[in-house]
N, C-alpha and C positions, 0 to 999 in steps of 0.2 A: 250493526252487522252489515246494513248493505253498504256503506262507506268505506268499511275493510276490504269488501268485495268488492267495489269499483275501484278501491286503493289496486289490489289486485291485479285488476284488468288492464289499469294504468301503467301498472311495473310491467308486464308483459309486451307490450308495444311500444310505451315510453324509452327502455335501454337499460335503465338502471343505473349508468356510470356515473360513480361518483367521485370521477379522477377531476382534479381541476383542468379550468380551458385556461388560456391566454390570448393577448389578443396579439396585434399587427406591432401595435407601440410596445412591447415588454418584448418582444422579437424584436424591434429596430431596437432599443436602448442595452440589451445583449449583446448585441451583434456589436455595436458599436464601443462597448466595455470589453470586447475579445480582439475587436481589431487593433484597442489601444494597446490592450497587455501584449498585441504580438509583437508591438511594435520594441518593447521596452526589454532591454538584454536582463540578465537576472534577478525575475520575477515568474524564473518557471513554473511554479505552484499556482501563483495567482492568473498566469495565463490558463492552465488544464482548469484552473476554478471557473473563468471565465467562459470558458467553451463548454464545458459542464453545462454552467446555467444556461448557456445559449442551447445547447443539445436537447435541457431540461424544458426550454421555453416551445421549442420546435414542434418536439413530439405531444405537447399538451397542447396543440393547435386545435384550429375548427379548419386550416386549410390543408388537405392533404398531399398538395407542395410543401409545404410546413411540414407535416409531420416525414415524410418520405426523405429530405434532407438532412432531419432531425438523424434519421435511422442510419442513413450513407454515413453520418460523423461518427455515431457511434460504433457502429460496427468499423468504421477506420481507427477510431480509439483501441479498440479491442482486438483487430488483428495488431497492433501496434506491440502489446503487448508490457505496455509501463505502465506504470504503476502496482499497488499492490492488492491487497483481497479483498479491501473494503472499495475502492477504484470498479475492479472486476464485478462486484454485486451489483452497484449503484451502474453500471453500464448494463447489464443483463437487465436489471430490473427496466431502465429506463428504453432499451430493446425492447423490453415485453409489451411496457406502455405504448411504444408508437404500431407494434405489431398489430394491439387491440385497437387502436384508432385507425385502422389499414385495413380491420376488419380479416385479418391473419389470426383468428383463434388459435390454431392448432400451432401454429409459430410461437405464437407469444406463450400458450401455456407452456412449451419447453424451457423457453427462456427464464421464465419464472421458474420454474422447477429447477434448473441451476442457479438461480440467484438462491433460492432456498438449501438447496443442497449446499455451497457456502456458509449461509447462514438461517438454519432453519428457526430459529426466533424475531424473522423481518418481516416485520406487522406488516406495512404497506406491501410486500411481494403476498405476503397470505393472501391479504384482502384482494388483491387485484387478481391472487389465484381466482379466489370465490364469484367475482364479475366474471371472470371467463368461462367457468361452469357455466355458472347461470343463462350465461350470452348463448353458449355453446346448450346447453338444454332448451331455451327458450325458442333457438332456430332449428333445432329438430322438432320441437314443439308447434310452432307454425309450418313449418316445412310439411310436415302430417296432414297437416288442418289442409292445407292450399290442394294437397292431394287428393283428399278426402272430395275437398270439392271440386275439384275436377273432375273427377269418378263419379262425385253426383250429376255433375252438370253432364254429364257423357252418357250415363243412364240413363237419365230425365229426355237425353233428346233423341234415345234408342227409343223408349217407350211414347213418347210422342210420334217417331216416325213407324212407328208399329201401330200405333190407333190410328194415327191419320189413314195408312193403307186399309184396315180394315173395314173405318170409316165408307173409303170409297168402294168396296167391293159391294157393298149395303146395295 
Protein backbone atom coordinates (compact mmCIF):
# COMPACT_ATOMS: atom_id res chain seq x y z
CA UNK A 1 0.00 0.00 0.00
CA UNK A 2 2.42 2.69 0.89
CA UNK A 3 4.72 1.75 -2.25
CA UNK A 4 1.50 2.39 -4.67
CA UNK A 5 1.35 5.63 -2.70
CA UNK A 6 4.62 6.86 -3.19
CA UNK A 7 4.42 5.21 -6.80
CA UNK A 8 1.78 7.95 -6.87
CA UNK A 9 3.45 10.70 -5.58
CA UNK A 10 6.22 9.84 -8.06
CA UNK A 11 3.97 9.97 -11.16
CA UNK A 12 2.72 13.41 -10.09
CA UNK A 13 6.03 15.27 -10.19
CA UNK A 14 8.07 12.69 -12.04
CA UNK A 15 5.92 13.65 -15.75
CA UNK A 16 4.88 10.45 -16.68
CA UNK A 17 6.03 10.60 -20.32
CA UNK A 18 6.48 7.64 -21.76
CA UNK A 19 7.42 8.96 -25.37
CA UNK A 20 10.95 7.77 -26.28
CA UNK A 21 14.09 10.41 -26.02
CA UNK A 22 16.86 10.47 -28.64
CA UNK A 23 19.88 11.55 -28.38
CA UNK A 24 22.69 14.10 -30.28
CA UNK A 25 24.03 10.94 -32.50
CA UNK A 26 20.55 9.47 -33.88
CA UNK A 27 20.11 13.41 -34.73
CA UNK A 28 23.48 13.65 -36.49
CA UNK A 29 23.21 10.14 -38.32
CA UNK A 30 19.49 11.42 -39.59
CA UNK A 31 20.52 14.36 -40.46
CA UNK A 32 23.21 13.10 -42.48
CA UNK A 33 20.94 10.08 -44.19
CA UNK A 34 18.50 13.26 -45.29
CA UNK A 35 21.08 15.26 -46.67
CA UNK A 36 22.23 12.15 -48.59
CA UNK A 37 18.70 11.31 -49.99
CA UNK A 38 18.67 15.22 -50.94
CA UNK A 39 21.26 15.02 -52.78
CA UNK A 40 20.16 11.91 -54.95
CA UNK A 41 17.62 12.72 -58.04
CA UNK A 42 14.86 9.98 -57.93
CA UNK A 43 14.57 8.64 -54.70
CA UNK A 44 11.62 11.12 -53.70
CA UNK A 45 10.03 8.59 -51.28
CA UNK A 46 13.12 7.67 -49.57
CA UNK A 47 14.09 11.48 -49.25
CA UNK A 48 10.30 12.58 -47.21
CA UNK A 49 11.33 9.01 -45.35
CA UNK A 50 14.43 10.37 -44.46
CA UNK A 51 13.35 13.69 -43.16
CA UNK A 52 10.46 11.97 -41.43
CA UNK A 53 12.96 10.18 -39.40
CA UNK A 54 14.96 13.18 -39.00
CA UNK A 55 11.57 15.31 -37.91
CA UNK A 56 10.89 11.99 -35.89
CA UNK A 57 14.49 12.11 -34.24
CA UNK A 58 14.04 16.03 -33.42
CA UNK A 59 10.92 16.32 -31.62
CA UNK A 60 11.80 13.15 -29.33
CA UNK A 61 14.80 15.33 -28.16
CA UNK A 62 15.93 16.36 -24.55
CA UNK A 63 17.03 19.67 -26.31
CA UNK A 64 14.42 22.01 -27.05
CA UNK A 65 16.50 23.57 -30.09
CA UNK A 66 15.84 20.02 -31.21
CA UNK A 67 12.66 19.75 -30.66
CA UNK A 68 11.48 23.38 -31.83
CA UNK A 69 13.22 22.64 -35.47
CA UNK A 70 11.90 19.30 -35.36
CA UNK A 71 8.23 21.35 -35.27
CA UNK A 72 9.38 24.29 -38.04
CA UNK A 73 10.07 20.94 -40.49
CA UNK A 74 7.04 19.57 -39.88
CA UNK A 75 4.75 22.10 -39.86
CA UNK A 76 6.69 23.19 -43.39
CA UNK A 77 5.69 19.37 -44.48
CA UNK A 78 2.22 20.17 -43.68
CA UNK A 79 1.62 23.48 -45.09
CA UNK A 80 3.45 21.85 -48.13
CA UNK A 81 0.72 19.87 -48.51
CA UNK A 82 2.13 16.31 -50.39
CA UNK A 83 1.56 13.55 -49.51
CA UNK A 84 -1.40 11.54 -48.53
CA UNK A 85 -3.73 10.81 -45.17
CA UNK A 86 -1.48 8.40 -43.56
CA UNK A 87 1.66 11.35 -44.38
CA UNK A 88 -0.96 13.88 -42.78
CA UNK A 89 -1.65 11.71 -39.47
CA UNK A 90 2.06 10.74 -38.80
CA UNK A 91 2.92 14.83 -39.17
CA UNK A 92 -0.07 16.02 -36.84
CA UNK A 93 0.81 13.18 -34.55
CA UNK A 94 4.54 14.00 -34.54
CA UNK A 95 3.30 17.94 -34.29
CA UNK A 96 1.61 17.01 -31.20
CA UNK A 97 4.78 15.07 -29.80
CA UNK A 98 7.20 18.06 -30.17
CA UNK A 99 4.16 20.49 -29.00
CA UNK A 100 4.14 18.36 -25.60
CA UNK A 101 7.95 18.37 -25.27
CA UNK A 102 7.50 22.58 -25.76
CA UNK A 103 5.36 22.14 -23.00
CA UNK A 104 2.31 23.41 -25.59
CA UNK A 105 -0.50 21.27 -23.92
CA UNK A 106 -3.27 22.78 -25.38
CA UNK A 107 -1.42 22.89 -28.90
CA UNK A 108 -0.65 19.54 -28.96
CA UNK A 109 -3.87 18.14 -27.59
CA UNK A 110 -5.56 19.79 -30.89
CA UNK A 111 -3.14 18.33 -32.94
CA UNK A 112 -3.72 14.95 -31.73
CA UNK A 113 -7.30 15.38 -31.85
CA UNK A 114 -6.87 15.64 -35.70
CA UNK A 115 -4.52 13.12 -36.19
CA UNK A 116 -7.44 11.08 -34.40
CA UNK A 117 -10.16 12.46 -36.35
CA UNK A 118 -8.22 11.03 -39.47
CA UNK A 119 -7.70 7.93 -37.92
CA UNK A 120 -9.48 7.29 -34.79
CA UNK A 121 -8.11 3.69 -34.04
CA UNK A 122 -4.08 5.42 -33.64
CA UNK A 123 -2.87 3.69 -30.57
CA UNK A 124 0.00 5.95 -30.17
CA UNK A 125 -2.14 9.48 -30.83
CA UNK A 126 -4.68 7.99 -27.93
CA UNK A 127 -1.97 7.34 -25.63
CA UNK A 128 -0.24 10.46 -26.17
CA UNK A 129 -3.90 11.91 -26.04
CA UNK A 130 -3.96 10.33 -22.23
CA UNK A 131 -0.19 12.07 -21.26
CA UNK A 132 -1.61 15.24 -22.11
CA UNK A 133 -4.76 15.07 -19.79
CA UNK A 134 -2.91 13.83 -17.44
CA UNK A 135 0.04 16.67 -17.85
CA UNK A 136 -2.70 18.96 -18.25
CA UNK A 137 -4.61 17.81 -14.97
CA UNK A 138 -1.52 17.30 -12.97
CA UNK A 139 -0.48 21.17 -13.59
CA UNK A 140 -3.79 22.35 -12.49
CA UNK A 141 -3.40 20.01 -9.76
CA UNK A 142 -0.06 21.64 -8.50
CA UNK A 143 -1.07 24.95 -9.91
CA UNK A 144 -3.87 24.83 -6.84
CA UNK A 145 -1.51 23.45 -4.30
CA UNK A 146 1.32 26.51 -5.13
CA UNK A 147 -1.78 28.60 -4.46
CA UNK A 148 -3.03 27.29 -1.73
CA UNK A 149 0.26 27.88 -0.42
CA UNK A 150 0.73 31.14 -0.89
CA UNK A 151 -2.73 32.02 0.66
CA UNK A 152 -1.24 30.20 3.51
CA UNK A 153 1.97 31.77 3.67
CA UNK A 154 0.15 35.27 3.22
CA UNK A 155 -2.25 34.53 6.15
CA UNK A 156 0.31 33.13 8.34
CA UNK A 157 2.24 36.38 8.05
CA UNK A 158 -1.13 38.63 8.48
CA UNK A 159 -1.69 36.77 11.65
CA UNK A 160 1.95 37.06 12.83
CA UNK A 161 1.80 40.73 12.02
CA UNK A 162 -1.33 41.00 13.89
CA UNK A 163 0.07 39.22 17.32
CA UNK A 164 3.21 40.79 16.94
CA UNK A 165 1.26 44.41 17.29
CA UNK A 166 -0.88 43.25 19.90
CA UNK A 167 2.07 41.88 21.52
CA UNK A 168 3.56 45.27 21.77
CA UNK A 169 0.57 47.16 22.81
CA UNK A 170 0.82 44.63 26.13
Amino acid sequence: MAASFLDKIGNLFGGGDTLPWTDSEMIATCEVDANNKAGVSGELGNKNDSIMRLAWALVHSHHPSDVQRGIAMLEASLSDGRGGVPEKREILYLLAVGQFRAAEYARSRRLVDQALQISPDFRQASALKQMIEDKIAKDGIIGVGLAAGVVALVASGIVAAVAGSRSHRK
